[in-house]
N, C-alpha and C positions, 0 to 999 in steps of 0.2 A: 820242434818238440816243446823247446820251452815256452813261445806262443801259445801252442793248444793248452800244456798246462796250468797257462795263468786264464784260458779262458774259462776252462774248467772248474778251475778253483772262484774264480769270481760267479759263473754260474751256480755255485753252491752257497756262494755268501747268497746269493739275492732270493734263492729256494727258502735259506734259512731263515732266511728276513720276514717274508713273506707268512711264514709259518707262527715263528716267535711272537713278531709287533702285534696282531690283530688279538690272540689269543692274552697278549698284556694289556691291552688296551678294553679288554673287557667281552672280544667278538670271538666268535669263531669261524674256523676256514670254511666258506661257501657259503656264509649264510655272513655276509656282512653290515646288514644291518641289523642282526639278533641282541638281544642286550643278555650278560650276562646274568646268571642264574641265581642272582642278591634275592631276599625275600620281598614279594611286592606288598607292599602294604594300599589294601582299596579306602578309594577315597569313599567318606561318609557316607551311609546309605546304599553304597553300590557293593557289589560281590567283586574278590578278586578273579585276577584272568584264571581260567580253568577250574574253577571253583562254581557250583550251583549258587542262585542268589539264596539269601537269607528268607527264612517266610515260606519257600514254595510248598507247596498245601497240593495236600490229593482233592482227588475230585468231591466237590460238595454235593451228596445224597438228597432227594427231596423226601419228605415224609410228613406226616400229619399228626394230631393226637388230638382226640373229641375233646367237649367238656367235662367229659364223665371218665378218662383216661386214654390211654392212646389206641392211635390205630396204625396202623402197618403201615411203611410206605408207601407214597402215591398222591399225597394231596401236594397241591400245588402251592409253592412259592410267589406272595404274593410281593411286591413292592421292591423288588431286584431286579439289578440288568444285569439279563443274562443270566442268572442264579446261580451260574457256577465260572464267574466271573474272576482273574488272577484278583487278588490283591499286590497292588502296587506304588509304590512312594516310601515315604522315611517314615522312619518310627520318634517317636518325639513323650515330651511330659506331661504331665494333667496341667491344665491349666487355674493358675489360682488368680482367679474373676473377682473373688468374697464372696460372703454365703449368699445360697440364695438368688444367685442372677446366673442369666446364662453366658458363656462366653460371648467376647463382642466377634463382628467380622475381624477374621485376622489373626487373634487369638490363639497359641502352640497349644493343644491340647493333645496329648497322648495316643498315639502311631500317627498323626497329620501333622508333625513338624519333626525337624533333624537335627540331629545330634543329641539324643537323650534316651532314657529308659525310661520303658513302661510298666503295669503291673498295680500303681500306687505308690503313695510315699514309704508301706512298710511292708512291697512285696517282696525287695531283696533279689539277688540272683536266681534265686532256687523256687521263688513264688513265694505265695503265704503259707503253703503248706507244710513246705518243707522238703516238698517230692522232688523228682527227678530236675535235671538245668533246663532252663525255660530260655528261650528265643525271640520275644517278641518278633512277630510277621508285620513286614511294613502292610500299610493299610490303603487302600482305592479311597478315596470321598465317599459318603454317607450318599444312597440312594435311596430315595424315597422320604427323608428328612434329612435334618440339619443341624447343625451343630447348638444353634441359639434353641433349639427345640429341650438341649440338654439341659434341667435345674443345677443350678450350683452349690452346695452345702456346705456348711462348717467345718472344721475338721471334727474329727472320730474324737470320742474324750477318751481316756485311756480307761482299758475295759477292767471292770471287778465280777472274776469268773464265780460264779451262782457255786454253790456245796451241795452234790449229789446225795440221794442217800445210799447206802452201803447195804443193798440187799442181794438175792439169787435173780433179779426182775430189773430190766433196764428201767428210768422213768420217761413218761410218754409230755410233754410240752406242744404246747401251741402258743404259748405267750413265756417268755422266758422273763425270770423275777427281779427285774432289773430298778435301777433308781435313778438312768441316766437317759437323757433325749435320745434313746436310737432305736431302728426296728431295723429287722433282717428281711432280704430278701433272697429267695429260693425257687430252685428252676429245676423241675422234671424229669424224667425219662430222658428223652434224646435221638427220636428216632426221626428226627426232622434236624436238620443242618444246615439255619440261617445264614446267610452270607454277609446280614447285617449285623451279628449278634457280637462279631469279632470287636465294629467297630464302637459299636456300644458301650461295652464293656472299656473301650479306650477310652472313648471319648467321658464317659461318666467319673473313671475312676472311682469307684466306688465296690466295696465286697461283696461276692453272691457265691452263694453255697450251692454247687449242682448234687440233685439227688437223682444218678444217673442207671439207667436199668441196662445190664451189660449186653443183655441180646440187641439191644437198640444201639449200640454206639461200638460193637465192633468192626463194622462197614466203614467206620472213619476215624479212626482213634485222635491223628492226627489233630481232626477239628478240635475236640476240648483239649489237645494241648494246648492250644494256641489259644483260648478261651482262660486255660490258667496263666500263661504269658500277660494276661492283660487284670489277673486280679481273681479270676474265680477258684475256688477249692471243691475237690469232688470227693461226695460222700458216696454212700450204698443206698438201692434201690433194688435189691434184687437182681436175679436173671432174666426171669423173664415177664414179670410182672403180672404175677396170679394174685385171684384170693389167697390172704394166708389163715383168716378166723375158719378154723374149725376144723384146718388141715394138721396131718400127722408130727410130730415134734421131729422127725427124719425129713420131710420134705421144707417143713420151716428151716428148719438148720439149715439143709442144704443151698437156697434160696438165698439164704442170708450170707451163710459164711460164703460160700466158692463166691458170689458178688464180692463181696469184700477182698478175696484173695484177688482176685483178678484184677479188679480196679488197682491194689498196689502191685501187681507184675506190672499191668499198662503204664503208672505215671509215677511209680516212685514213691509213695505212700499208700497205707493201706487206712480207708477208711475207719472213723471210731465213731461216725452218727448216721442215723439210718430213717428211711419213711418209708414204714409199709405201703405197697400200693391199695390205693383208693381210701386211706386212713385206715385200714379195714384191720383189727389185730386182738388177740386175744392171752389170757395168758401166758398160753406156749409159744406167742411172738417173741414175749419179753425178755423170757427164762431164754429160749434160744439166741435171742439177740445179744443177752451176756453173755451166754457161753462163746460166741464168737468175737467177744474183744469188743463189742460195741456199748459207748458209755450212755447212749440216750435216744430215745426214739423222736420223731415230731410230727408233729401234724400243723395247723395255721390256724389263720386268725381271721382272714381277710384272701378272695383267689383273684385271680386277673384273667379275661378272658374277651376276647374280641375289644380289647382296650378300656373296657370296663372295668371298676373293679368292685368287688361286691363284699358287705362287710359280714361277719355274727354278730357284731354288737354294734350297735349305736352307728356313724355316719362318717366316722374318723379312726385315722390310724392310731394307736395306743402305746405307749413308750413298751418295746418289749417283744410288740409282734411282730409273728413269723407270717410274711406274705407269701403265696404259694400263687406262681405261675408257670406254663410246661413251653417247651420248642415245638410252638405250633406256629401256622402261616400268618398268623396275625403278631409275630414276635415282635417287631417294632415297638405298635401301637400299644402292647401291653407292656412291655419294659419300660417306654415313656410314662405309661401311665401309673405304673406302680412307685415310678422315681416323682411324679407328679405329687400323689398321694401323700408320701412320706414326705417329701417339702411343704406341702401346707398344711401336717400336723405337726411341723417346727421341730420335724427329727431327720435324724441324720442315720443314713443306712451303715450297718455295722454287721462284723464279721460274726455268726455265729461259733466257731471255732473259738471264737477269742474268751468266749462266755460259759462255755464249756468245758472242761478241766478234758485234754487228751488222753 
């Protein structure tokens, strides 16, 4: 008896053993290589274990928009592999080259290297607008161009916001009253979702104002998040983008204002500057577009279109002006070209928000 029960008893210690050790030691029973449930922290760049990676992006829409405004989805993505290609790699900074040149090979410029934040130097966590938390999406290489394609500019001078005047009528600008080397550039509807435009917007670092029409961009919300991730702020363009000269002071309104609410449910800010589509507006634009909280209408200066860019005055960009081009298949060649433009009129592209009293 007292054999058995010292075999007994020692069969208990080694049960116990067996039990206690692995679960101190960090493991659990039957699974002895598991690691204990300590917080993983992912290395740079990478997503932790059972966690989506950073970035992931719904599917990119193709669509088109004429010279004369847009058209409905359907036209073809020109200058993309695969057009609705992941984005993939680290997210990194703008790179400071000095004004005027483009980065060299190599060079970290903003979603193409790691360890860094994008957006600009004064996007901040929350973007430049202030809206909803922004994520920079790591970025694929540049297809279809290239980095050294990108001009390099000065930095931004620190902006002196222009004094509205104080009527029942928003004011309409094309060229905002400025005393300092910069012009603004401004981008469209939305009914077209470049897959280059993410990286652009990285690589350039530089501000652009989307005037975005909400029928065209609820198929992909997503995408201009990640558009503000990298530096852009969205204003209003309407729902659905009609004439509005000569329509009812109820369907102006409505046009105007629900765009505007909507756009701040989408990204956390509710628009306060607006472009009638096709520039097309008349009194009851203006009075409506105040009554909806919006402090300024705009129209441009200068448009970009199939990489061209075509002036109103004279052969050069002008301290002040508003450049106006849309999300059509030639988006590359025309964001190059209007970053072109504004470098050899020896300005530096600038946030129209900033010049604008909120």
């Amino acid at each position: 008896m007292f054999t058995l029960s010292r075999r007994r008893i020692l069969l208990a210690a080694v049960c116990t053993g067996l039990t206690v050790l692995p679960a101190v030691g960090g493991w659990t029973t039957g699974r002895s290589i598991r690691q204990s449930a300590a917080p993983v922290t992912a290395a740079p760049g990478t997503a932790a274990p059972g966690t989506a990676a950073p970035g992931t992006a719904a599917p990119v829409s193709d669509a088109g928009s004429g010279p004369d405004g847009p058209t409905r989805p359907g036209a073809a993505v020109t200058g993309s592999a695969g057009s609705h290609s992941a984005l993939a790699g680290s997210a990194g900074p703008d790179a400071a080259t000095g004004p005027g040149t483009a980065p060299e090979s190599g060079t970290e410029v903003c979603g193409f290297a790691p360890d860094a934040s994008c957006g600009g130097d004064d996007a901040g966590p929350r973007g430049r607008d202030g809206g909803s938390q922004l994520v920079p999406a790591p970025l694929a290489p540049p297809v279809g161009w290239a980095l050294t394609d990108v001009p390099r500019f000065p930095p931004r001078p620190a902006p002196e916001p222009i004094v509205l005047p104080d009527t029942d009528e928003v004011p309409v600008l094309s060229r905002v009253p400025v005393t300092q080397p910069v012009a603004f550039i401004t981008i469209d509807d939305g009914y077209l979702k470049h897959p280059e435009a993410p990286k652009l917007f990285a690589a350039a670092g530089v501000p652009v104002t989307l005037f975005l029409t909400t029928d065209a961009v609820r198929d992909d919300l997503a995408y201009f998040g990640r558009l503000r991730a990298h530096g852009a702020v969205i204003e209003a363009h309407t729902i659905s983008h009609p004439q509005l000269r000569g329509r009812s002071a109820g369907f102006q309104r409505r046009q105007i204002c629900a765009s505007a609410d909507l756009l701040g449910e989408w990204y956390g800010r509710r628009p306060v500057l607006f472009r009638p589509p096709f520039g097309a507006q008349d009194r009851t634009t203006l009075r409506m577009a105040k009554s909806c909280g919006i402090k300024a209408a705009f129209l441009w200066k200068e448009t970009v279109h199939k990489g061209k860019v075509r002036y109103q005055e004279g052969r050069t960009v002008r301290a002040g002006d508003i450049i106006l081009m849309h999300f059509r298949p030639a988006f590359v060649e025309d964001f190059l070209a209007a970053l072109r433009a504004i470098h050899r009129a020896g300005l530096t592209p600038a946030l129209l928000e900033d010049y604008v009293p909120g």
